[in-house]
VOPA-472959 format. One record per residue (C-alpha): residue number from 1; z, y, x. Coordinates in steps of 0.5 Angstrom, whole numbers, plus 500, padded with zeros to 3 digits. Each point is the difference from the previous one (the first is absolute). Layout:
N
@pos = NUM	pz = Z	py = Y	px = X
...
//
This chain:
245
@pos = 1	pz = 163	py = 771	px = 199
@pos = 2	pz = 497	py = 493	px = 501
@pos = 3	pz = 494	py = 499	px = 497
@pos = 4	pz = 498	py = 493	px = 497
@pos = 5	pz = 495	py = 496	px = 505
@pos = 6	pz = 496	py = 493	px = 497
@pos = 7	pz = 502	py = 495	px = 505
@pos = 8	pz = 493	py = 499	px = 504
@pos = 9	pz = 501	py = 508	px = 503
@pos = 10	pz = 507	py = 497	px = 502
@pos = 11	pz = 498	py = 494	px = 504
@pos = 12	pz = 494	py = 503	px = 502
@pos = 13	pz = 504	py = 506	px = 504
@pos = 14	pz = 504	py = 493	px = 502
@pos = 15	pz = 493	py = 499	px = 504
@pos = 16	pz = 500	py = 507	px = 503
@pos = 17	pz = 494	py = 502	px = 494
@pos = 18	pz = 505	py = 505	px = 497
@pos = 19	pz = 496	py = 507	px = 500
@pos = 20	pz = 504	py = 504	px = 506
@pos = 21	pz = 495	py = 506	px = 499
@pos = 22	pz = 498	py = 503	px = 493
@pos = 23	pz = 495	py = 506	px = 499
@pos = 24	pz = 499	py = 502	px = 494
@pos = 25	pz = 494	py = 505	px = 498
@pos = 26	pz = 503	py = 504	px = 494
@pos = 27	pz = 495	py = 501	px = 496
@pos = 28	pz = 500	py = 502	px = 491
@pos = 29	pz = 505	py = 506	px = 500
@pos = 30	pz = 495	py = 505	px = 498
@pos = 31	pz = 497	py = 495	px = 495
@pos = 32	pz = 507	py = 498	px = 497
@pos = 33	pz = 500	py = 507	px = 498
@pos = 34	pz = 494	py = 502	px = 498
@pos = 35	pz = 501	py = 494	px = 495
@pos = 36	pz = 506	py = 502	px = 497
@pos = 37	pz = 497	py = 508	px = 500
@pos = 38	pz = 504	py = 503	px = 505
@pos = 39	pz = 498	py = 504	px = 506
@pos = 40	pz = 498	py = 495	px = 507
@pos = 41	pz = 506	py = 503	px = 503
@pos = 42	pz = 504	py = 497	px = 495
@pos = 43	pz = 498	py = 494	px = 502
@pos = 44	pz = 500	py = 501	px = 508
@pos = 45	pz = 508	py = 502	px = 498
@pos = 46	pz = 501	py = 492	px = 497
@pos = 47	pz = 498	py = 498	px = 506
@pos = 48	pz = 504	py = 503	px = 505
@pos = 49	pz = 505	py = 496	px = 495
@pos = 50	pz = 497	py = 494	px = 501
@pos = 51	pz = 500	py = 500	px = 507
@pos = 52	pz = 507	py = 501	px = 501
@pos = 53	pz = 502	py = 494	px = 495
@pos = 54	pz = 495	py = 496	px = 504
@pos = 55	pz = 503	py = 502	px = 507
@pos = 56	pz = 506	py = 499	px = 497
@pos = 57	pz = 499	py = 492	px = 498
@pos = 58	pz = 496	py = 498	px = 506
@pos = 59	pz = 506	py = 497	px = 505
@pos = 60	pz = 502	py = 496	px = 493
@pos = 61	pz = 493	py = 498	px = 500
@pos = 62	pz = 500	py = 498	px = 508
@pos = 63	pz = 495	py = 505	px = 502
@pos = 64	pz = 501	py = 503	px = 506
@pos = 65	pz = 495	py = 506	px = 501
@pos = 66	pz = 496	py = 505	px = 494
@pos = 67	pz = 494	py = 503	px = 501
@pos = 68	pz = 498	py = 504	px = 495
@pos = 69	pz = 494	py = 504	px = 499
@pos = 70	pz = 502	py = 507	px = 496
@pos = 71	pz = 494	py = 505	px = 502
@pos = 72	pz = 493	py = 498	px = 504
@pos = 73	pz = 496	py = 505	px = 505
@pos = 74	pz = 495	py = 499	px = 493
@pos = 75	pz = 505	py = 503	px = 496
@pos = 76	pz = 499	py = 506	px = 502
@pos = 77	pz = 494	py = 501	px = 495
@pos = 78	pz = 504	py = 501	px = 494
@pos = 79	pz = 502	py = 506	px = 497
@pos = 80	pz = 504	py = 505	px = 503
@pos = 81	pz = 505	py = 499	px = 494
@pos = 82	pz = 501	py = 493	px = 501
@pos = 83	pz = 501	py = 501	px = 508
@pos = 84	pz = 504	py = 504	px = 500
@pos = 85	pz = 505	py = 497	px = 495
@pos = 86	pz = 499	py = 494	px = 504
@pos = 87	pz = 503	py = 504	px = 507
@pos = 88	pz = 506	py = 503	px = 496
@pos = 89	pz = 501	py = 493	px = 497
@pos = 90	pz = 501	py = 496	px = 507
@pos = 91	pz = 503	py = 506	px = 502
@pos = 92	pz = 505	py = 499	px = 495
@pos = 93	pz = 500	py = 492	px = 501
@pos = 94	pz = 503	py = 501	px = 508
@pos = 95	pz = 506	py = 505	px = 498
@pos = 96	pz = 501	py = 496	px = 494
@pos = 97	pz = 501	py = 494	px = 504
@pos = 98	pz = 502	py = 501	px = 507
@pos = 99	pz = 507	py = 499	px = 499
@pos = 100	pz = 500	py = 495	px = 495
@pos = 101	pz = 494	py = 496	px = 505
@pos = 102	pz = 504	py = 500	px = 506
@pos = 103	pz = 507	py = 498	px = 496
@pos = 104	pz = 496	py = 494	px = 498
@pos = 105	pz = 497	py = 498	px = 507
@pos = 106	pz = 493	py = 501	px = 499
@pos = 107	pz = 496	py = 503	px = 506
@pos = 108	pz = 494	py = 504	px = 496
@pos = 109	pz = 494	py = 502	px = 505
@pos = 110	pz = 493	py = 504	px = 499
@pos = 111	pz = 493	py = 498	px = 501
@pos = 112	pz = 494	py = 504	px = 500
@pos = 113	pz = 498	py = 507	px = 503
@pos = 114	pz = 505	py = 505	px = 499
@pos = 115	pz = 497	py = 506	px = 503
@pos = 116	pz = 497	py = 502	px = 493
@pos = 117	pz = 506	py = 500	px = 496
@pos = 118	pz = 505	py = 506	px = 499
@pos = 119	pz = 505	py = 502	px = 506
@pos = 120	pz = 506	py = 498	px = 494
@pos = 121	pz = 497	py = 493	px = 499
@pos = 122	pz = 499	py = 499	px = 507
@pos = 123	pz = 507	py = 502	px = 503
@pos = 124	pz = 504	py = 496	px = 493
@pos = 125	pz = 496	py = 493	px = 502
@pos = 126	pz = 502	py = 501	px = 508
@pos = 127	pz = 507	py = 502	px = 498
@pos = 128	pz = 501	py = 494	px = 495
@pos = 129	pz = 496	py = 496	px = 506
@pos = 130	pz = 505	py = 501	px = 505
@pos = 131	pz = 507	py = 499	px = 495
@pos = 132	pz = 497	py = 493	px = 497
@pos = 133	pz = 498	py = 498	px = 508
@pos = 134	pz = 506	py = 495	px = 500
@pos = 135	pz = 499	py = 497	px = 494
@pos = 136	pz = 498	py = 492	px = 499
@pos = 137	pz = 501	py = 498	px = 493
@pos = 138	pz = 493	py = 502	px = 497
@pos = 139	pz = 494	py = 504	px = 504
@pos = 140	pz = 496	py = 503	px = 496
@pos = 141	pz = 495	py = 504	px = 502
@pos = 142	pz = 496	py = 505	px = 496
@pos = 143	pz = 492	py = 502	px = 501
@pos = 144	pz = 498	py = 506	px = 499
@pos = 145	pz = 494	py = 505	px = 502
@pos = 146	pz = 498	py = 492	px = 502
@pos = 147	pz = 493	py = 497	px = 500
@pos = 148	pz = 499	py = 494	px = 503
@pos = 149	pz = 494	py = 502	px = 503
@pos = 150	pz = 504	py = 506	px = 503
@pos = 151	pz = 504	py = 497	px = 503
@pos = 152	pz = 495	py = 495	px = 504
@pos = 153	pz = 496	py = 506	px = 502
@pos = 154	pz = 507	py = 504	px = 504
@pos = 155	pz = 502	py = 493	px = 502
@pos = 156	pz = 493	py = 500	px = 504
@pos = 157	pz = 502	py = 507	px = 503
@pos = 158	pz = 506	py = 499	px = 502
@pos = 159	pz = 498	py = 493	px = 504
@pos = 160	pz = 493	py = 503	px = 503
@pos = 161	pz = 506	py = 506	px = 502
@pos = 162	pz = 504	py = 494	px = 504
@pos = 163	pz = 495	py = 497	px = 502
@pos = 164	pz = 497	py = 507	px = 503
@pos = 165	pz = 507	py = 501	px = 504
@pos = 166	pz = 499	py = 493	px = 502
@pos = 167	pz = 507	py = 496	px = 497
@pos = 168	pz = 494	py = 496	px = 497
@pos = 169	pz = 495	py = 496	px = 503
@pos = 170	pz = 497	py = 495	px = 496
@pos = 171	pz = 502	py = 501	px = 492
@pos = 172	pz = 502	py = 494	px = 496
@pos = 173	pz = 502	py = 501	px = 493
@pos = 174	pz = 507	py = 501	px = 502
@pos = 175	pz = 499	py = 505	px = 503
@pos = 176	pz = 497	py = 503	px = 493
@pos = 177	pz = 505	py = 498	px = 496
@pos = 178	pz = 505	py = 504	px = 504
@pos = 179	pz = 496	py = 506	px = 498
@pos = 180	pz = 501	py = 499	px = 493
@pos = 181	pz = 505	py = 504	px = 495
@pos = 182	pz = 503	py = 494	px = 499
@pos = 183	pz = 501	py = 497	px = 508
@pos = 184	pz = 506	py = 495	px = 500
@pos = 185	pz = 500	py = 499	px = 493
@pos = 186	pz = 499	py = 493	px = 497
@pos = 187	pz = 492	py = 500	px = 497
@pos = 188	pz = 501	py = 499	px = 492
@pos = 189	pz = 500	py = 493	px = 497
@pos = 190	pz = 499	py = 502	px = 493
@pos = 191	pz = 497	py = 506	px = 497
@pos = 192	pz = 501	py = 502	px = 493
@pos = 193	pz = 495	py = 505	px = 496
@pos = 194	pz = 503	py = 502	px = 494
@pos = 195	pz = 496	py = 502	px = 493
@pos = 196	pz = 493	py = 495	px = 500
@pos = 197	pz = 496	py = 503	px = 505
@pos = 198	pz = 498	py = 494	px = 505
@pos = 199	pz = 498	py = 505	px = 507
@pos = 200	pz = 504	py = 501	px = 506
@pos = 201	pz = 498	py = 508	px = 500
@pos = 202	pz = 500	py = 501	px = 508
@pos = 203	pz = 508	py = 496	px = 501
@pos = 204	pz = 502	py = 497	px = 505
@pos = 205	pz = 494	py = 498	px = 502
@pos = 206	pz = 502	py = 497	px = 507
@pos = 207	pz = 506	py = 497	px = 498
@pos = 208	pz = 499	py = 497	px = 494
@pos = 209	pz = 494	py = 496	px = 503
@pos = 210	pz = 503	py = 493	px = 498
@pos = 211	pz = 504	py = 503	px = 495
@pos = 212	pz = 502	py = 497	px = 493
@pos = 213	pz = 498	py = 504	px = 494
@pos = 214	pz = 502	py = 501	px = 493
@pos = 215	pz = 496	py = 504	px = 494
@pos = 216	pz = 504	py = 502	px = 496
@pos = 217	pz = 499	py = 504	px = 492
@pos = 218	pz = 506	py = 502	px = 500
@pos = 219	pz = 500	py = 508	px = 502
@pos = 220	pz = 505	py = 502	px = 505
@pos = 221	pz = 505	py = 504	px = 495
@pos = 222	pz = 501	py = 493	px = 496
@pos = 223	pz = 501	py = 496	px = 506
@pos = 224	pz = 507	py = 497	px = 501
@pos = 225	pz = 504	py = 496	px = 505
@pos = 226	pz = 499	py = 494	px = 495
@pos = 227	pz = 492	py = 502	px = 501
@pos = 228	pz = 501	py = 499	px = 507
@pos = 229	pz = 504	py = 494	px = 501
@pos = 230	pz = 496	py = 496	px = 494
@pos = 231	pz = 494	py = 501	px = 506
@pos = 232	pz = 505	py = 499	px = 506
@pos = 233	pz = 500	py = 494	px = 496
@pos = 234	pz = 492	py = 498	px = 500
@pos = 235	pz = 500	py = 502	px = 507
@pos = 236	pz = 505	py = 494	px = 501
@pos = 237	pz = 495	py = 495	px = 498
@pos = 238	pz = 494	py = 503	px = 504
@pos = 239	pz = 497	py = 496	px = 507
@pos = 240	pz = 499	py = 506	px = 505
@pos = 241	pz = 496	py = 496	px = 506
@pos = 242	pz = 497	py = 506	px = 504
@pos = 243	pz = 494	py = 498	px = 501
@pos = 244	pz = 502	py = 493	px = 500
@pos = 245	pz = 497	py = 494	px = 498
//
């Protein structure tokens, strides 16, 4: 399904602004459930819905990549309840999606510490990595157990350790960079945080340093491909100069 775009966003992808990366940080399910009476998970569950709308509208919409934040290293600190429904809900997600993900030609990959979630979550996330290596149409990568800050600390490890067995004499950001979860990915050129809060909360940090950003009030499980393309459509008039005059 094709969705409308004002016709600055199309002349603009002509001069190569078109967003090619997209990170959505997918922030209000808990709100929008808690607004309507229903239990936090509810909400989270709507979510995952909504994700799979939105994955399926973006090679319409000419966006290459999805970065998505579903659980931060800072998430943890809810209760137990709301945790453990959030495992059993990505659990869900990826033997849901698998089949149809692959079908549709889209590349899905985890960033973020593994080594605290559970063996099954552990072993479904390699297993759909492995049979959606070859697809092209859309990657989309999904943050979970993820901090930016995290991530920027194990990336110092593993470079004092090449530096240490001598593959690195004089590090350079490079050299950082390839010891990122993300290492050849394509930094975000847009960032979208859903349901009015205006912070990055530990996101990207590295990479979305000359990121565009959108705040937006709508929260994540009212968030449609036409809330998406009605922004796609704004980032078309923005003048990105990196820096420059």
């Amino acid at each position: 399904m094709a969705y409308a775009l004002g016709a600055a966003t199309a002349v603009a992808a002509g001069e190569g602004t078109r967003p090619r990366h997209v990170a959505i940080i997918m922030d209000g399910n808990g709100r929008w459930a808690t607004e309507r009476g229903w239990p936090r998970l509810v909400g989270h569950r709507r979510g995952a819905e909504r994700v799979k709308q939105i994955v399926r509208a973006c090679p319409d919409l000419g966006v290459d990549w999805l970065t998505v934040y579903a659980f931060s290293t800072e998430n943890w600190k809810r209760s137990t309840e709301e945790v453990l429904g959030l495992m059993k809900i990505f659990r869900r997600y990826i033997e849901r999606e698998a089949e149809s993900l692959s079908a549709e030609g889209v590349r899905m990959r985890f960033i973020g510490g593994r080594e605290r979630l559970d063996r099954k979550l552990q072993d479904l996330m390699a297993s759909i990595e492995a049979r959606t290596a070859g697809n092209t149409r859309l990657n989309l990568t999904v943050a979970i157990n993820y901090g930016g800050r995290d991530e920027l600390l194990r990336a110092a490890q593993r470079l004092a350790a090449r530096i240490a067995r001598g593959e690195v004499e004089q590090p350079c950001e490079a050299d950082l960079e390839g010891c990122l979860d993300t290492a050849g990915h394509p930094d975000p050129d847009l960032v979208i945080r859903t349901s009015g809060e205006t912070r990055i909360s530990n996101f990207l940090p590295w990479q979305a340093a000359y990121s565009e950003y959108e705040f937006t009030p709508t929260l994540w499980p009212d968030f449609t491909p036409q809330h998406l393309a009605d922004i796609l459509d704004r980032f078309g008039l923005r003048k990105r100069r990196f820096g420059g005059a």
